[in-house]
N, C-alpha and C positions, 0 to 999 in steps of 0.2 A: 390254224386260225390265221385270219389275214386281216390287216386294219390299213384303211387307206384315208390319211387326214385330207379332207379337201376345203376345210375353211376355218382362218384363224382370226379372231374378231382385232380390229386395228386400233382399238382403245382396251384392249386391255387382256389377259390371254384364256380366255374361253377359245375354246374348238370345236367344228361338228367335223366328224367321219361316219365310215361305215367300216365297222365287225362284218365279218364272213366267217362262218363257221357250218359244220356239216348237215345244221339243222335249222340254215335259215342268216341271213342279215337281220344288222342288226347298227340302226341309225344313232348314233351321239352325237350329244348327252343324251344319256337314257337313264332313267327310273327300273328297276327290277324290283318285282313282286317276290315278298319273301314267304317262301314256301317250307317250313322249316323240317314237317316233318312228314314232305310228297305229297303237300299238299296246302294251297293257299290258305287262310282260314277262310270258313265260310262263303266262299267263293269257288263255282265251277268251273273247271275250264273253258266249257263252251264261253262263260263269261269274261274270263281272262280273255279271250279271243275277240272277242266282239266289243262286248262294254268297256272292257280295261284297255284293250291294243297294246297289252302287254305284246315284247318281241323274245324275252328273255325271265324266267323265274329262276329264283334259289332255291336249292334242297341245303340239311345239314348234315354234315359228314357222323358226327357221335348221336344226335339223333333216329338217323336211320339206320344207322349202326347196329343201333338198341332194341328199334323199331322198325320196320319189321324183320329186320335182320340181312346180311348178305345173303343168304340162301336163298331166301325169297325174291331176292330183286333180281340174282344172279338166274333163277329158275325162270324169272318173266323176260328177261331181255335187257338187263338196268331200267332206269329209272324212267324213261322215255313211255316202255312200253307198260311200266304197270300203273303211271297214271297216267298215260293219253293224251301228254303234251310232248307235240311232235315237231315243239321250236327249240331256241336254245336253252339250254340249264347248266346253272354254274352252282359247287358245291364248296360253302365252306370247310373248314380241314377240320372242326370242332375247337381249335385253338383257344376259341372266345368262352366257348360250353365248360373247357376244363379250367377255364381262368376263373368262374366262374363259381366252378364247382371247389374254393377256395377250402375247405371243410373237411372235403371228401378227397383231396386229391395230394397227389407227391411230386416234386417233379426231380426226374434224376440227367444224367446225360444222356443214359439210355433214351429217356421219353416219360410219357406221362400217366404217373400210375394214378386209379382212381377207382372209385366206387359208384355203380350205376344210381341214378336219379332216383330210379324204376324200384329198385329190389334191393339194393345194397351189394349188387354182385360187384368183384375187383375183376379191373380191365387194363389193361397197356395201350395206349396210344404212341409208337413211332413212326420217326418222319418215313421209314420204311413200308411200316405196316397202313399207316394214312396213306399214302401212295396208293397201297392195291385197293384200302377200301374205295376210296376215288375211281379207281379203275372200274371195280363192280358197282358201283354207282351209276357210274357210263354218263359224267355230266360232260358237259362239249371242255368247260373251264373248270379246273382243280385248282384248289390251296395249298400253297405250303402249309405246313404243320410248324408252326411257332407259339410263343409264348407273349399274350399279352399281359404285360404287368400295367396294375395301377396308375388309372391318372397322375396321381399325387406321390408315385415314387421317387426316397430320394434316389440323386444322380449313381450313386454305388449300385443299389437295385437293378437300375434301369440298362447300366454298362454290362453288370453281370447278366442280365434277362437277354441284351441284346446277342451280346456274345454267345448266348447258348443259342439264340435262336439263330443264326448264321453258321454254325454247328452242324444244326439241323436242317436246313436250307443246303448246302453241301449236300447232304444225303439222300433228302427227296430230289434234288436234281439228280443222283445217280440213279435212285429206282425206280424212278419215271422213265432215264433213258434205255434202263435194263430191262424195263418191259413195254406191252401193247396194250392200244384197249380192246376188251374183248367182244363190243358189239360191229366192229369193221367202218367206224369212224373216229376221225381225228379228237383227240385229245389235245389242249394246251393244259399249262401249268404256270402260275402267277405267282412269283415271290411277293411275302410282305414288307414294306418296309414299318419297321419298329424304330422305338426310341424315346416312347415318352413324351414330355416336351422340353426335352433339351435338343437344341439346334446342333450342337458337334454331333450327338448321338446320332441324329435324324441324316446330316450331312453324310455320316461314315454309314449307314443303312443304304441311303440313296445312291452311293458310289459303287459299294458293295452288290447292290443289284441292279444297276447298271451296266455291269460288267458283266455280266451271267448272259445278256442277250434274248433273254424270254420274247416270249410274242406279249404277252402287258405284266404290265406290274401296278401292286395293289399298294395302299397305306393301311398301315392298322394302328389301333391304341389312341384313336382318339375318339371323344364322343363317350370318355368312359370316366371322366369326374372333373376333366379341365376347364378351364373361362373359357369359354366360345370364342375372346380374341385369340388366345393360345392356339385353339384348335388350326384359324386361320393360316396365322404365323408358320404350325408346323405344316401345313397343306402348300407354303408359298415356298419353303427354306425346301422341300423334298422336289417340291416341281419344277426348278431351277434345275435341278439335277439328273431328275429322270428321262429316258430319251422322249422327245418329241413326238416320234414317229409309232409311237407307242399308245397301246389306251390304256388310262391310268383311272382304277377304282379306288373310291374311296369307300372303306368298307364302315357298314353301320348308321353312318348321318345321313338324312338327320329330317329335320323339320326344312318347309317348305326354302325358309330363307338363306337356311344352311345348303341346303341344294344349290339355290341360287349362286350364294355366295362361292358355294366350289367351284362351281360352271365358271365364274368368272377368273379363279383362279386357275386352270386349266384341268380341270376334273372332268372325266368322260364319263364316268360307270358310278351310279347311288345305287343301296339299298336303305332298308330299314322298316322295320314293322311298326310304325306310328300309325300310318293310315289302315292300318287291320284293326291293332290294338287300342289306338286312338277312338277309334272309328265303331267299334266295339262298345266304346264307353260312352258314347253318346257326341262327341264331337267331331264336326265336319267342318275339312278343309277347301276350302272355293279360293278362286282367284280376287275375291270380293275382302275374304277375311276370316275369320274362324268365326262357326258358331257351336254353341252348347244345346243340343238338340232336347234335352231334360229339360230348358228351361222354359216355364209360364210362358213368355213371350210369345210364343210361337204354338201356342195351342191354339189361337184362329187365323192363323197366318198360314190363307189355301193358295198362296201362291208356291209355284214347284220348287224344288230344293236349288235349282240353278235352272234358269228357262236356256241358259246358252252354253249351258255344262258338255261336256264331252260324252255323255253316256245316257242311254235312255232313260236309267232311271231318275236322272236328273227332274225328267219333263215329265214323268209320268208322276211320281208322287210329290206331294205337297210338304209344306213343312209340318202344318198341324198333324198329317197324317203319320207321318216318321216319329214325331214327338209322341202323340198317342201310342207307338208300337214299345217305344221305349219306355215310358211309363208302365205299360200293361206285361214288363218283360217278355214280350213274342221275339222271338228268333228272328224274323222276318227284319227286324232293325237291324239288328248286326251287321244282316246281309247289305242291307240296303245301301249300309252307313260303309259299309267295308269295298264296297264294287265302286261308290261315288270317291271316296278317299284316292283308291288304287287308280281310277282314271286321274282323276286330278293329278295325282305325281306325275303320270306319262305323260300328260298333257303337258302342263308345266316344262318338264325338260324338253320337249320333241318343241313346243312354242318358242323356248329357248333359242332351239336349232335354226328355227324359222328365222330367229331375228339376229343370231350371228351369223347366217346367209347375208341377209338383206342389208347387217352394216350398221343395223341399230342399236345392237345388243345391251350395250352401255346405260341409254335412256330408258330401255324400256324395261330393263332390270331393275335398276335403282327408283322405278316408280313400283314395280311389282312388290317389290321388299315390303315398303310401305302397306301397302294392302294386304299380301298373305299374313304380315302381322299383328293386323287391326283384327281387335274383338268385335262381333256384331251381336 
């Protein structure tokens, strides 16, 4: 993978570059559609393509794992060729899913013992053995395998969590460089930085993989119980730190404003399933403001979802129309509400792009804020 920064805004440190990777470029800031388990929700690829301008989607490492299993993905080609998106794909390492699965799961130095979601079956996760599922996965970007702990962990937790994860980081660096991927393109591999929200924690994360050299490096463990200024803080205390030259994802956040706000902070790379799951539930994100598609108001309101939206479906259906589909439970809203949401993040960040070119990014951010976070 190759990342080439070519513009750094002069009020404040947003970036746009461009990713090179074996299955396409890929322009930041960018938004990625999170695809969790090989598959967008409710969303085609063709539509990813066209309507969304997605460049880049997520698979999940323990997801797929589960489902449909390595053999299967290994027997189609990886992941590329058994759902027919022929751009980039980046896989998380399941880190988040076993954090998650707090209930069901152990964690040793070994790795992470756990019980399936699915069935109750017990499974190992190490940074060893995440490495090859990665590998048979065939995403262009892999995760390390670390340990997200608790927003709200005390600082002993957070030291101890860190430390195992850097452990483990060690290790997926060696079995990533002891093997290949097996579909005859390039592979990279993204350290996380961890740490909670304590700054010394976050500072020795940042330094720590820093020095590893990676083609980018990722933040994790925030966006998981902390104050939203916190989350900032540690996003500003890590990107001091991280090389420049580097694209740097923030995994997980967030809402429109938290996007914004990383972008300004020098964040290249978002995910997050809001605009599926959001979007799902009846709300729609516009550049205007959020609306509640469920609600009364908009049962005669034939004007389109967005006349100046990014996506056809914007102009084609109305609001009364999408509120009826919602109300009447049809699948048809899901869709609708989930293809309009996934453009709007791409949009948003690639608009971004546009105005840390042009030198404005500052103004026309801090007016954006305002509006993605108004109720309509």
């Amino acid at each position: 993978m190759d990342f080439e920064l070519q513009y750094t805004d002069k009020n404040s440190d947003a970036r746009a570059g461009i990713i090179t990777t074996d299955h396409g470029q890929i322009r930041t800031p960018i938004f990625m559609p999170v695809g969790t388990l090989g598959s967008v929700k409710a969303v085609h690829i063709p539509e990813l393509r066209k309507e969304v301008n997605a460049q880049i989607i997520l698979g999940n490492t323990y997801h797929l794992y589960l489902r449909p299993g390595l053999q299967v993905l290994e027997q189609a080609g990886g992941l590329h060729k058994f759902n027919g998106w022929d751009r980039p794909i980046l896989t998380d390492s399941g880190g988040f899913q076993v954090f998650s699965l707090s209930d069901n799961r152990k964690l040793t130095e070994e790795g992470a013992h756990f019980r399936s979601h699915i069935d109750g079956s017990k499974h190992l996760f190490t940074p060893e053995n995440v490495m090859d599922i990665q590998r048979t996965i065939g995403a262009d970007i892999i995760m390390a395998f670390d340990e997200c702990p608790p927003g709200d962990s005390d600082f002993r937790y957070a030291k101890k969590s860190l430390e195992l994860t850097e452990r483990w980081l060690d290790r997926c660096f060696k079995r990533f460089n002891e093997t290949e991927c097996k579909y005859g393109y390039r592979q990279t591999l993204f350290p996380i930085v961890q740490g909670c929200t304590y700054p010394e924690l976050r500072r020795r994360a940042a330094m720590n993989i820093a020095e590893k050299g990676a083609d980018g490096n990722a933040i994790g463990g925030l966006a998981v119980g902390e104050p939203t200024e916190k989350m900032y803080e540690m996003i500003e205390v890590v990107n001091e730190i991280l090389p420049k030259d580097k694209p740097r994802y923030l995994m997980g956040v967030g809402t429109p404003a938290n996007i914004l706000e990383g972008i300004e902070r020098g964040v290249d790379m978002f995910d997050c399933v809001m605009p599926t799951r959001n979007g799902r539930n009846g709300m729609l994100f516009t550049k205007y403001g959020i609306m509640n598609m469920k609600n009364k108001k908009w049962a005669n309101d034939f004007t389109p979802l967005q006349e100046d939206g990014p996506s056809e479906v914007d102009r084609i259906y109305t609001k009364a129309y999408l509120r009826h589909l919602f109300v009447a439970n049809e699948i048809l809203a899901m869709q609708i509400a989930s293809i309009h949401n996934l453009a709007f993040y791409v949009w948003l960040t690639q608009e971004a792009r546009k105005h840390i070119i042009e030198g404005d990014f500052k103004t026309w951010k801090e007016e954006m804020v305002k509006r993605v976070t108004t109720r309509l």
